[in-house]
Backbone and ligand atoms as CSV (ligand in chain L), in Angstrom:
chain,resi,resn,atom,element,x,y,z
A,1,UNK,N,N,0.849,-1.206,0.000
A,1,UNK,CA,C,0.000,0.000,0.000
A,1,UNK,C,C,0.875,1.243,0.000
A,2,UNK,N,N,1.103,2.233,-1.169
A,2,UNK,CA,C,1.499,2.973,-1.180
A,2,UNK,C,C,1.539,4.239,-0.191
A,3,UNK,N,N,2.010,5.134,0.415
A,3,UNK,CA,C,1.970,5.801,1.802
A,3,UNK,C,C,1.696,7.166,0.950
A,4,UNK,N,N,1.012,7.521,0.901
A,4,UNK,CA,C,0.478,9.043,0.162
A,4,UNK,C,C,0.312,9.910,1.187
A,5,UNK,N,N,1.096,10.848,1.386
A,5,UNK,CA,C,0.831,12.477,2.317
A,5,UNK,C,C,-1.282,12.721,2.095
A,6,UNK,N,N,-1.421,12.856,3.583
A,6,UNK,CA,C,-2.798,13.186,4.082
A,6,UNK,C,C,-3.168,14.690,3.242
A,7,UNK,N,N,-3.975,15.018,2.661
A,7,UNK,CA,C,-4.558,16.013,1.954
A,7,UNK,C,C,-4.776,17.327,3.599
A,8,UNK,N,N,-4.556,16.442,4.911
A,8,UNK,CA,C,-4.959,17.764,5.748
A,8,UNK,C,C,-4.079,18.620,6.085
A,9,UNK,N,N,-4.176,19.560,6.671
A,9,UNK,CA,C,-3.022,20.589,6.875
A,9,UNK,C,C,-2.833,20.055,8.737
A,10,UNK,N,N,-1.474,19.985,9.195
A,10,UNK,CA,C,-1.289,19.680,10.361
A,10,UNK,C,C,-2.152,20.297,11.174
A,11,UNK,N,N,-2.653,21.447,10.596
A,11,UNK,CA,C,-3.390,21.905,11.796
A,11,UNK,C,C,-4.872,21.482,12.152
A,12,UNK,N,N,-5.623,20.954,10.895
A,12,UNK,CA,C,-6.727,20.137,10.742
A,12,UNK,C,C,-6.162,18.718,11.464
A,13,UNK,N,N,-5.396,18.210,11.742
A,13,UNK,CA,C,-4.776,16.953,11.991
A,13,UNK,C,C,-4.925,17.331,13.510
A,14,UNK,N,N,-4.114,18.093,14.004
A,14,UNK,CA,C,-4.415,18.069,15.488
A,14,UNK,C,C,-5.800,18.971,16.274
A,15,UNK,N,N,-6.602,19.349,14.904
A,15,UNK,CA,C,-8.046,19.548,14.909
A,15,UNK,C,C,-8.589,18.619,15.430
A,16,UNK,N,N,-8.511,17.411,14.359
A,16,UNK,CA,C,-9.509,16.115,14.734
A,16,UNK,C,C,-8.797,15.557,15.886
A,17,UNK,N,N,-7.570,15.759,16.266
A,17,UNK,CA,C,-6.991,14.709,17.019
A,17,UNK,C,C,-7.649,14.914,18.598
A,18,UNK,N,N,-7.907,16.230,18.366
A,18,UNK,CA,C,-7.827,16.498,19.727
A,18,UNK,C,C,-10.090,16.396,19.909
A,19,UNK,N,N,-10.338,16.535,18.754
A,19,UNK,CA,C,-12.066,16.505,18.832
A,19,UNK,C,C,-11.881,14.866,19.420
A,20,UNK,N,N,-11.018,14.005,18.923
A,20,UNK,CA,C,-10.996,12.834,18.777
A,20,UNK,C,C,-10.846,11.902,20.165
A,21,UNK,N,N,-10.106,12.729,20.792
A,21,UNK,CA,C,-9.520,12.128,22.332
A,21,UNK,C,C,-10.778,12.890,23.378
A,22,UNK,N,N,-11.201,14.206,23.113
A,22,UNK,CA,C,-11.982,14.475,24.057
A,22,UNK,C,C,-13.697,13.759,23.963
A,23,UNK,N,N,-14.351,13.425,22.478
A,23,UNK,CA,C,-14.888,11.981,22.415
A,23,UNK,C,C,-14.977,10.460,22.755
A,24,UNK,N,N,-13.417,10.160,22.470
A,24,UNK,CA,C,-12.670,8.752,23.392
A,24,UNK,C,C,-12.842,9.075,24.577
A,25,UNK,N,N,-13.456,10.582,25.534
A,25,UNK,CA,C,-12.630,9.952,26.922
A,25,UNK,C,C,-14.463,10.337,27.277
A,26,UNK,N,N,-15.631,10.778,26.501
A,26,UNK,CA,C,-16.285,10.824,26.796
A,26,UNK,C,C,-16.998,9.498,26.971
A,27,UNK,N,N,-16.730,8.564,25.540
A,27,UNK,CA,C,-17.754,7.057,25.634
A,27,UNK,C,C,-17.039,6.182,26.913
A,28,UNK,N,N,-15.673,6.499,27.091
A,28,UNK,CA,C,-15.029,5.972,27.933
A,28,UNK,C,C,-15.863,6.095,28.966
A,29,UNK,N,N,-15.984,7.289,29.746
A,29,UNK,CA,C,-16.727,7.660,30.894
A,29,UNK,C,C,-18.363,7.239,30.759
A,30,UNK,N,N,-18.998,7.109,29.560
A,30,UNK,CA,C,-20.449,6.642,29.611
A,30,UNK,C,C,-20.538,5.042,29.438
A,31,UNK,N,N,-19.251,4.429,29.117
A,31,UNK,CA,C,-19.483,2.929,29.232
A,31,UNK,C,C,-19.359,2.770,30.776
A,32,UNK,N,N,-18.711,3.218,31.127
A,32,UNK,CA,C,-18.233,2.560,32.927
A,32,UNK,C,C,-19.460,3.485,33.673
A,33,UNK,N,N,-20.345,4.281,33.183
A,33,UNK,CA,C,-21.186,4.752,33.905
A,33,UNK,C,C,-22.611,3.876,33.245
A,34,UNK,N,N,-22.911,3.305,32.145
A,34,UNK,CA,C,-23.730,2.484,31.523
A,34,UNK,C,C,-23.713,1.264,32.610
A,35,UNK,N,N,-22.868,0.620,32.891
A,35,UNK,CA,C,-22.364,-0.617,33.348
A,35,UNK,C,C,-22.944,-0.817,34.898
A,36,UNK,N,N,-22.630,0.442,35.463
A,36,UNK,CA,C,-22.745,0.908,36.416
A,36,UNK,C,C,-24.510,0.857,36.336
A,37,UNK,N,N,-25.319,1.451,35.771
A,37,UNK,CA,C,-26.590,1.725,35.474
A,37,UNK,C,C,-27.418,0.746,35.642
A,38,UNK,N,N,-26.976,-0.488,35.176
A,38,UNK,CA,C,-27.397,-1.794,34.589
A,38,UNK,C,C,-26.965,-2.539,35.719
A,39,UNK,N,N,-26.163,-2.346,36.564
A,39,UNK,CA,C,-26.174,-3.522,37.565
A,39,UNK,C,C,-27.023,-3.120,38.777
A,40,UNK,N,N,-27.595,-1.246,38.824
A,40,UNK,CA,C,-28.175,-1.336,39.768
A,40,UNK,C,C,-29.794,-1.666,39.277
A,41,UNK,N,N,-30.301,-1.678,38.060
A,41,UNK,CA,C,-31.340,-1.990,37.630
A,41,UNK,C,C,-31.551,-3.237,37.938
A,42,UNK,N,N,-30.618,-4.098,37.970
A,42,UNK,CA,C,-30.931,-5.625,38.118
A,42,UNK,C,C,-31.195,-5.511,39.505
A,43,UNK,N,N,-30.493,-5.331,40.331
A,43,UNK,CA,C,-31.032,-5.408,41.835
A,43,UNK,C,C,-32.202,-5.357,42.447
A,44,UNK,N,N,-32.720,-4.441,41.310
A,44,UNK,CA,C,-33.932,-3.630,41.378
A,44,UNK,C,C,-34.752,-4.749,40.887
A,45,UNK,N,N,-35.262,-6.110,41.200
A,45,UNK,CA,C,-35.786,-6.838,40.490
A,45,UNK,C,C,-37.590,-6.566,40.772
A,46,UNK,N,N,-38.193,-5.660,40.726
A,46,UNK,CA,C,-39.388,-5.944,40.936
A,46,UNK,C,C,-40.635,-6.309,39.571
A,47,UNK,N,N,-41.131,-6.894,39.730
A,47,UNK,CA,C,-41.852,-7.871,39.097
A,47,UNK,C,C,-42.585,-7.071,38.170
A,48,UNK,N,N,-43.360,-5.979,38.825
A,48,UNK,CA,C,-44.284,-5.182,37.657
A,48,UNK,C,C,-43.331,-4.997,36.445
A,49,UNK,N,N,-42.260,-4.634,37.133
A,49,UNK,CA,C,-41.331,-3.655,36.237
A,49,UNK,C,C,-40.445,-4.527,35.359
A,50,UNK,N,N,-40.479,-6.089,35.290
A,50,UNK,CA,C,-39.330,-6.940,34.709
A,50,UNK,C,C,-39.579,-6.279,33.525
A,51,UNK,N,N,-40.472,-6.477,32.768
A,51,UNK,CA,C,-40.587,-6.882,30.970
A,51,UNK,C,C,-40.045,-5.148,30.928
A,52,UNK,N,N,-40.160,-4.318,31.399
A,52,UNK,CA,C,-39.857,-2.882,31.338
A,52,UNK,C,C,-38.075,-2.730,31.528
A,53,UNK,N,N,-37.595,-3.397,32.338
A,53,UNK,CA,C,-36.602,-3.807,32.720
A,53,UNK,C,C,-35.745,-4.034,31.187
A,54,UNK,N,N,-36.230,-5.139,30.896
A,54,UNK,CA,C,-35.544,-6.243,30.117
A,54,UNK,C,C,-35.505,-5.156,28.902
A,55,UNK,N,N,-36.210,-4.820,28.829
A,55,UNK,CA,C,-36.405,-3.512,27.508
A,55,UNK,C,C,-34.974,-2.893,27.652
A,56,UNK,N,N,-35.397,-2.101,29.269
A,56,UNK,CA,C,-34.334,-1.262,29.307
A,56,UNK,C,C,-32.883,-1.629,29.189
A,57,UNK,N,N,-32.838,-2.852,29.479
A,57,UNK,CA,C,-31.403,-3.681,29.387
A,57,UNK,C,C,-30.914,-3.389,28.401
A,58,UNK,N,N,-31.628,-4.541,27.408
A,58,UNK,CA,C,-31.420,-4.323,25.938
A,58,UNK,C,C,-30.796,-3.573,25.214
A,59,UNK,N,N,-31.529,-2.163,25.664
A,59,UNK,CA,C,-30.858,-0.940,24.953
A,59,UNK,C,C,-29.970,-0.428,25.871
A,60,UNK,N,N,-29.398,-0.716,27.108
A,60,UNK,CA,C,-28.767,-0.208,27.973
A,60,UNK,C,C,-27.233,-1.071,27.021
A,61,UNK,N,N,-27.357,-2.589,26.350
A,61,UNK,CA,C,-26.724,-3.440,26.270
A,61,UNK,C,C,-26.403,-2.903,25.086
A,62,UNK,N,N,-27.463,-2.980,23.887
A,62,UNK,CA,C,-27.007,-2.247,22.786
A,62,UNK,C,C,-26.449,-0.911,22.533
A,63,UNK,N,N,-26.418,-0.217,23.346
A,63,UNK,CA,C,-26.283,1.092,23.439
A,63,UNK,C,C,-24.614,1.037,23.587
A,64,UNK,N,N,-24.374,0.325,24.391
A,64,UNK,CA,C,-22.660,-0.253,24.836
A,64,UNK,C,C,-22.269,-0.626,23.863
A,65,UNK,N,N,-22.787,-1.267,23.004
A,65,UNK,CA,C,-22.307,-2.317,22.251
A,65,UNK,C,C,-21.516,-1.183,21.035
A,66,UNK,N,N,-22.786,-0.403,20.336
A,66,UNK,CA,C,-22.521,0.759,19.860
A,66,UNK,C,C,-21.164,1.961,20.357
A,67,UNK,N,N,-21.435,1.861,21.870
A,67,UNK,CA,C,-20.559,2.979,22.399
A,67,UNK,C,C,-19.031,2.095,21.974
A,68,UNK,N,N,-18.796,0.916,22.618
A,68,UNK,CA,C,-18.051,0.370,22.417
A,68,UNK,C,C,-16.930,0.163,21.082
A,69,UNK,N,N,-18.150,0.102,20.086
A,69,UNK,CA,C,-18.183,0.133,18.520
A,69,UNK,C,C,-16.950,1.241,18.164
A,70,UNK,N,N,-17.635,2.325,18.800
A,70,UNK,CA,C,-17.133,3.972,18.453
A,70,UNK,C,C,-16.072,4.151,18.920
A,71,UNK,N,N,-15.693,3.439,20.206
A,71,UNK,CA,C,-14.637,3.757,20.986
A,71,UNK,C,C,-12.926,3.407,20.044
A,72,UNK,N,N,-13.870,1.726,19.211
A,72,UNK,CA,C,-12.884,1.122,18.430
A,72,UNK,C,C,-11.990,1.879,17.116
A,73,UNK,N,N,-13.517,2.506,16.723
A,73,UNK,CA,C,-13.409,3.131,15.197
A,73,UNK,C,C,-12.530,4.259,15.722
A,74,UNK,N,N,-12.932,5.409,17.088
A,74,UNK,CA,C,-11.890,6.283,17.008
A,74,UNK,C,C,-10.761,6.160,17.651
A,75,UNK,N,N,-10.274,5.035,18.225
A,75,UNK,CA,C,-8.779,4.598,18.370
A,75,UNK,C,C,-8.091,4.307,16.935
A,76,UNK,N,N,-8.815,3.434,15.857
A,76,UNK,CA,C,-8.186,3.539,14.999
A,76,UNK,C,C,-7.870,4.838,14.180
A,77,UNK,N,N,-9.269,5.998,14.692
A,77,UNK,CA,C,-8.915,6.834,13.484
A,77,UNK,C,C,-7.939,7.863,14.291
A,78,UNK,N,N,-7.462,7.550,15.691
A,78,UNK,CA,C,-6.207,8.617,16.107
A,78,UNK,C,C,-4.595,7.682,15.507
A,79,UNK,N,N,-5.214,6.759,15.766
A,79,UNK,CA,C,-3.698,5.779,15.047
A,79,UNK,C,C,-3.594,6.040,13.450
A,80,UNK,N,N,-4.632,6.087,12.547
A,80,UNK,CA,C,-4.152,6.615,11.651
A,80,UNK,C,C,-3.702,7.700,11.519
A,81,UNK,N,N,-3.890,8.858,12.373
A,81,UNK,CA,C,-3.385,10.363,12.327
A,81,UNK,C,C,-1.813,10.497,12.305
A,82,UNK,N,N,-1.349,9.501,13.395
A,82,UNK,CA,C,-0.388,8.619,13.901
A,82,UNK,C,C,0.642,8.337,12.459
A,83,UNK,N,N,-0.054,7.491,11.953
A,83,UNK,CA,C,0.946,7.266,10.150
A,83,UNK,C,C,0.493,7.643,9.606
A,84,UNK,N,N,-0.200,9.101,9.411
A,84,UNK,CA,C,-0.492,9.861,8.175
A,84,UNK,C,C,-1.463,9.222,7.377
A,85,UNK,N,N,-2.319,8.439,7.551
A,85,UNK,CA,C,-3.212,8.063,6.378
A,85,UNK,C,C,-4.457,8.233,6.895
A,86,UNK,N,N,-4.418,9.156,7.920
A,86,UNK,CA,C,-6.006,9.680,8.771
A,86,UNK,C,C,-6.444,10.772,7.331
A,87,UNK,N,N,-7.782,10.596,7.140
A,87,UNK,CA,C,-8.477,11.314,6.221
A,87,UNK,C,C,-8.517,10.785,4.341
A,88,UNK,N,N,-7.735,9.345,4.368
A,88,UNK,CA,C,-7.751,8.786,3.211
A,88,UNK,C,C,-9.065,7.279,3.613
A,89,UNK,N,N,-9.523,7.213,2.574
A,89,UNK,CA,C,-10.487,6.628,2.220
A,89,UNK,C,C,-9.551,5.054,2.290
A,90,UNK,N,N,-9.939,3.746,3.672
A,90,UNK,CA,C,-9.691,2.877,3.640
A,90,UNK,C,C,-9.707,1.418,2.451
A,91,UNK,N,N,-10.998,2.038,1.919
A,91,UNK,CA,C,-11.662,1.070,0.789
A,91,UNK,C,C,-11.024,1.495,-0.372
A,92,UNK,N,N,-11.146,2.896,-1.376
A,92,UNK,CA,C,-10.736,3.373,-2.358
A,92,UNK,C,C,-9.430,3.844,-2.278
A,93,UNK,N,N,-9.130,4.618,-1.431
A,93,UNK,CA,C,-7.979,5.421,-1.020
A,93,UNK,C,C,-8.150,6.543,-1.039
A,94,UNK,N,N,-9.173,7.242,-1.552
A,94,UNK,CA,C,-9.678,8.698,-1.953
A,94,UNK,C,C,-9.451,9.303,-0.438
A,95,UNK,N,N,-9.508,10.566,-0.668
A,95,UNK,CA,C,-9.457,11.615,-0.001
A,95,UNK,C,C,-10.638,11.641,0.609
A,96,UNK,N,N,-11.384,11.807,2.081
A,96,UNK,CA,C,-12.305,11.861,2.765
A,96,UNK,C,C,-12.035,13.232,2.582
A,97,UNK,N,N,-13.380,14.153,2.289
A,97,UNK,CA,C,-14.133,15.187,2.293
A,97,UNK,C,C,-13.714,15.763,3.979
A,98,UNK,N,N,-12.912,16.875,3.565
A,98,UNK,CA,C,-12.688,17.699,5.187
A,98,UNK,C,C,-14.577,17.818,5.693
A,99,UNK,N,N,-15.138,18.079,5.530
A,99,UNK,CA,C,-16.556,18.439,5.668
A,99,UNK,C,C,-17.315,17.105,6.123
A,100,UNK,N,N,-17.045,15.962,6.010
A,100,UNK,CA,C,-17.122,14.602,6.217
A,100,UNK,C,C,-16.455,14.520,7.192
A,101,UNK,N,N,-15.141,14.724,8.100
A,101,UNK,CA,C,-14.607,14.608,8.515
A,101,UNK,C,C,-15.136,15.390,9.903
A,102,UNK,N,N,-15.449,16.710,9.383
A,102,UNK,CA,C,-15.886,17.366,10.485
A,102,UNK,C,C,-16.817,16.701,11.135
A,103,UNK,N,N,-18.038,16.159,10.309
A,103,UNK,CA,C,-19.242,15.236,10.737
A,103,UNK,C,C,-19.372,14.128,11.668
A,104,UNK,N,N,-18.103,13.837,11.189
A,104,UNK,CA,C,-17.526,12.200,11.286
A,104,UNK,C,C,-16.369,11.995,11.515
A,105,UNK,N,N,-15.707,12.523,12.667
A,105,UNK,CA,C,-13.783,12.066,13.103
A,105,UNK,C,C,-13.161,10.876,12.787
A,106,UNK,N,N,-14.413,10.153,13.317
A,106,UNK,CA,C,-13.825,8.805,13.071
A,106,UNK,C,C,-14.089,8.042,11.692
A,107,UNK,N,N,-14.965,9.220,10.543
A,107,UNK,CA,C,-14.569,7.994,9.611
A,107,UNK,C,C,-13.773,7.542,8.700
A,108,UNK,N,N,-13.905,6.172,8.251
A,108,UNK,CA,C,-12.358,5.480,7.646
A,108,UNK,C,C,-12.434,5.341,5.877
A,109,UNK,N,N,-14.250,5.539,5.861
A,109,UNK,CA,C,-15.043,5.338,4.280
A,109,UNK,C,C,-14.690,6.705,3.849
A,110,UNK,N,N,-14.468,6.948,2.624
A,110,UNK,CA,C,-15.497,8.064,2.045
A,110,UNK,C,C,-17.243,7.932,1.477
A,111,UNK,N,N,-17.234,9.132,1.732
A,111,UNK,CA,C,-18.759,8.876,1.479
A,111,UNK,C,C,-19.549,7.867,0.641
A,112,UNK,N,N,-18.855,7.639,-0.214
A,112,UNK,CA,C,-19.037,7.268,-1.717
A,112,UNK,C,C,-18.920,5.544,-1.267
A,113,UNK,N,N,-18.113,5.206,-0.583
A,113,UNK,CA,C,-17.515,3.881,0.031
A,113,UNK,C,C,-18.855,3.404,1.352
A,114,UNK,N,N,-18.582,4.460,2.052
A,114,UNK,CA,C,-19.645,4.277,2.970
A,114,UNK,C,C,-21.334,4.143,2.623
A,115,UNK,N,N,-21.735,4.507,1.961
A,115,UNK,CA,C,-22.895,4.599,1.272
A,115,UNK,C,C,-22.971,2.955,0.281
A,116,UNK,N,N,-21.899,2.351,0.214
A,116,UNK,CA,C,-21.627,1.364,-0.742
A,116,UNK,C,C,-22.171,0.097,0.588
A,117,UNK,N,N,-21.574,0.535,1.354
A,117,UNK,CA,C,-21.168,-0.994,2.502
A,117,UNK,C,C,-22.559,-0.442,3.182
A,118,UNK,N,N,-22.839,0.281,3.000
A,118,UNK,CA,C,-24.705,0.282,4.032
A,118,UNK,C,C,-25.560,-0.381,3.358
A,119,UNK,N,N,-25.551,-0.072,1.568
A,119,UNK,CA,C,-26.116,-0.689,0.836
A,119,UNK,C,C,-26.360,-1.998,0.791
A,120,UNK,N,N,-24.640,-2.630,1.025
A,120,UNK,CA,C,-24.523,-3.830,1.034
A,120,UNK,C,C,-25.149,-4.712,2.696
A,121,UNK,N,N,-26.140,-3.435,3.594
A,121,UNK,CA,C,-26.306,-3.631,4.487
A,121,UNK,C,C,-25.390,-3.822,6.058
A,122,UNK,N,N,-24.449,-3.713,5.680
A,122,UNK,CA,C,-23.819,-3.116,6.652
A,122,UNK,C,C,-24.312,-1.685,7.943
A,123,UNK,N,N,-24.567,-2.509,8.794
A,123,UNK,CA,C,-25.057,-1.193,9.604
A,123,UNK,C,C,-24.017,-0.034,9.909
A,124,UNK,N,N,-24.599,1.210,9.728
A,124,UNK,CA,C,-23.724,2.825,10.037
A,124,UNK,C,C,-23.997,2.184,11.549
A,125,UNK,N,N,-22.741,3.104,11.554
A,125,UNK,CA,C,-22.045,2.801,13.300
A,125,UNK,C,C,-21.779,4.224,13.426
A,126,UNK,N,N,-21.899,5.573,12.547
A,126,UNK,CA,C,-22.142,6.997,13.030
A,126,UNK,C,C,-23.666,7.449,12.158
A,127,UNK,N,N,-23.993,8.397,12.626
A,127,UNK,CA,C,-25.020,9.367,12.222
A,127,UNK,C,C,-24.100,10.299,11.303
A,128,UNK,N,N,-25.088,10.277,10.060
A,128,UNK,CA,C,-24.852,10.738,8.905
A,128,UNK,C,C,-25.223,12.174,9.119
A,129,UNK,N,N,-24.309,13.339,8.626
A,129,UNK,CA,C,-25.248,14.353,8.833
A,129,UNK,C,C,-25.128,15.342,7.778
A,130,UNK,N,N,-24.172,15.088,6.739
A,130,UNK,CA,C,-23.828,15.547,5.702
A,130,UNK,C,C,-24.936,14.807,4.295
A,131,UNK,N,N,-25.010,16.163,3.598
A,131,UNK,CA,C,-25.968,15.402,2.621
A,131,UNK,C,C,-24.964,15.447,1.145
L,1,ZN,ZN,ZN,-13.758,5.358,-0.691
């Protein structure tokens, strides 16, 4: 894989880097406070409330699962900042859209890529907010 200089200007680089770590240390702090959430709910076993419960689990569980998800995607996308290939398109190689980037720190698609692998059903693991 050829090593191609990042289209960002260092200063966009320690833009995202730093949007990037103060995000990482936020899911950080809402997984160990999620976790936390969920074990006192269980304690809480009262009967009216199970099937309400189990709901809430669920998404207490999926919600982690997701946070978790994110935590992954933006460790990788500070390690790519790391060897310079933060803001290149993993799939094509293209240049990720600074404006995409802003949206989306952590993503590794370009749009064009990303829009491909949803198609192919792949679930988005960020909120799209760029049209
Ligand atoms: Zn691409």
């Amino acid at each position: 894989m050829e090593t191609k200089r990042a289209h960002l200007t260092s200063e966009q680089l320690e833009n995202m880097r730093s949007e990037l770590i103060v995000r990482e240390l936020t899911l950080q702090q809402d997984l160990v406070a999620d976790s936390h959430a969920a074990d006192v709910e269980e304690e809480r076993g009262d009967e009216a409330d199970q099937a309400t419960l189990a709901v809430a689990h669920d998404v207490a569980i999926e919600l982690r699962g997701r946070e978790s998800h994110e935590l992954q995607l933006i460790e990788e996308a500070l390690r790519r900042i790391d060897t310079g290939q933060y803001g290149t398109c993993e799939d094509c190689g293209h240049e990720i859209a600074w404006k995409r980037l802003r949206a989306v720190p952590s993503a590794e698609y370009c749009l064009h890529c990303q829009e491909r692998s949803e198609a192919r059903g792949v679930r988005a693991s960020m909120p799209e907010s760029e049209s």
